[in-house]
N, C-alpha and C positions, 0 to 999 in steps of 0.2 A: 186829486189828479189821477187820471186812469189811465194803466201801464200800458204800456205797448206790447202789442205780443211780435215777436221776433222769430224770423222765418228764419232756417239752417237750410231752405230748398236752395238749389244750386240759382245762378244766376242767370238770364239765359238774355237776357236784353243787352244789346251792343255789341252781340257777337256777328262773326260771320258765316259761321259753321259749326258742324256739331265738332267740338274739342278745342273750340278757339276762343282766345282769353279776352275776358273783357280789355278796354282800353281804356277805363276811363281815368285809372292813377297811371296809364303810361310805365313804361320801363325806364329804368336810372342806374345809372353805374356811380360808382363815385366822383367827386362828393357829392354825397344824399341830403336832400331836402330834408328837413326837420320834417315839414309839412306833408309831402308826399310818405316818409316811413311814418308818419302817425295813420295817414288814412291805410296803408298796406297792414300793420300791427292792428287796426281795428277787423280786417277780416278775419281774426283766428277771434274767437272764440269764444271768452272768459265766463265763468263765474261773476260775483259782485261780492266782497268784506266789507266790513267795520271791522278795522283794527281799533281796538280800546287800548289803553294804558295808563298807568299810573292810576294808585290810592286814594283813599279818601277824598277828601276836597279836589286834589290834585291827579283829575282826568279829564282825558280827554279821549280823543277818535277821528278819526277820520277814513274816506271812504276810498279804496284801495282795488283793483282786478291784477293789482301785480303781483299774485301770491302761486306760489307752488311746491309741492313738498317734496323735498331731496332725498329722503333717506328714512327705508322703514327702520334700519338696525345697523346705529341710532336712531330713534325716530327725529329729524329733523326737517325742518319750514321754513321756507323763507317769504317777505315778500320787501318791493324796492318801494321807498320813499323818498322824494324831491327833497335834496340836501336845505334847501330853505324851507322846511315845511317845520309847523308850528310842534307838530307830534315826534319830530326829533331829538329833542331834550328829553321830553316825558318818557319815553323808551328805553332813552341810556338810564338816565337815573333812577328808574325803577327797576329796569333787568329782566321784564319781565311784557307779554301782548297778550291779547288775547284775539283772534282771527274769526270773527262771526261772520259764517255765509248765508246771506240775505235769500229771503223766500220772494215768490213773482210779486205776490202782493206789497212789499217793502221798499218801494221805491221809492217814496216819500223819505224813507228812512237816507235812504241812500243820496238821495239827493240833499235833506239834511245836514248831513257828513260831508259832504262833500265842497262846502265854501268854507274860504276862508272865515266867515263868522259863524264856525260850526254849534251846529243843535248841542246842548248843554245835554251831560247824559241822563241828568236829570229830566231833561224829556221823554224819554223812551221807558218801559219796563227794563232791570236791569236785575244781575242779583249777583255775587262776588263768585268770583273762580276760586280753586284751592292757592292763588296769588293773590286773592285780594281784586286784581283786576278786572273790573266787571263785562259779565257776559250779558250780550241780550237773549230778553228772553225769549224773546218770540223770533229768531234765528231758526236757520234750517239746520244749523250745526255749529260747534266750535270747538277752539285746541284752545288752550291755554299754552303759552308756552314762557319758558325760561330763555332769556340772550344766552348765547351762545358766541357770539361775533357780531361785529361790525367791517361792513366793506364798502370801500370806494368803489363807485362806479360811472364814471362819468358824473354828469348831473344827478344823479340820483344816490341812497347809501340803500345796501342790502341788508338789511338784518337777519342772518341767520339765528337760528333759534330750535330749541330740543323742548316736543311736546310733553307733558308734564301729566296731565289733566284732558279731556274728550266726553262730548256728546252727543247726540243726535235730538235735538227739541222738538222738530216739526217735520221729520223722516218723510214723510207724504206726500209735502206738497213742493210743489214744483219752485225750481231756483231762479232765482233773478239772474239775468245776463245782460252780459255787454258785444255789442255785434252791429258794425257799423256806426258807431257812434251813436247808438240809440238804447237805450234798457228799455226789458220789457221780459214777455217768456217764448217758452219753446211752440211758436204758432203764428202764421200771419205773416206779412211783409212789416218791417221794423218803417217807422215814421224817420223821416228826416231829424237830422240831432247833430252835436258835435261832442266828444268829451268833455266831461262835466267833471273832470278833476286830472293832477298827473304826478299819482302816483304820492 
């Protein structure tokens, strides 16, 4: 599968002027479409993880852009998971994530991760964090982190968490993203897509 490379150039089609906003998601006041804030939420920006958790036999991962770090000092991370998601349990009862940011070329990986009959991590190159919980190896970086908290958030639960552990794997090359609803890298007009996981 060959990644999409994903354009940051401003938009310029639909407008009517120079400084005049697209129209194609429309403006909405409350209440908000589910539908409409998922397509607004996909113009910012993201990164792509695998978050990993849980030991020995008992890991798993799945494929995540809702992550962001809160706090050099402490150093604390968070990122949100859909309170029915399978990596729920794995997380509390180990106490412990590990946050892999995927490289352009990992998209496979990514998308892997990202159903519900996720890639065993026994697919991927893998090697243990100072938790036990395995990091990939071929990532562009990752923390390891210790729970710190659990929070409600609507549909989804936050897991705050204090990094432990850090590396940089593959510092060079360029990061996988989400933008539009399409992964791919920093280049081009991104292909038509829809989100391929939530969270």
């Amino acid at each position: 599968m060959k990644g999409t490379k994903v354009s940051t150039r401003p938009n310029t089609k639909g407008t009517s002027g120079v400084g005049a906003p697209d129209r194609v998601l429309g403006h909405q006041s409350a209440p908000i479409d589910g539908k409409i804030l998922r397509g607004i939420c996909g113009l910012f920006v993201t990164g792509v993880t695998v978050i990993t958790s849980g030991t020995g036999d008992a890991v798993d991962g799945t494929t995540v852009n809702s992550f962001t770090s809160v706090s050099i000092d402490p150093p604390l991370v968070l990122f949100c998971l859909h309170r029915d998601s399978r990596l729920r349990a794995v997380v509390k009862e180990t106490g412990a994530y590990v946050v892999n940011f995927l490289t352009g070329p990992q998209e496979r990986v990514a998308r892997a991760f990202a159903t519900r009959d996720t890639a065993a991590i026994q697919d991927v190159e893998a090697h243990p964090s100072v938790s036990g919980v395995p990091v990939l190896s071929d990532a562009l970086a990752f923390l390891s982190c210790r729970l710190v908290d659990e929070l409600e958030g609507g549909d989804h639960v936050i897991f705050l968490a204090e990094v432990v552990d850090l590396g940089a794997l593959r510092q060079h090359h360029d990061p996988l993203i989400f933008f539009r609803g399409a992964l791919g890298a920093l280049a081009d007009e991104p292909a038509p897509g829809h989100p391929i996981w939530d969270g």
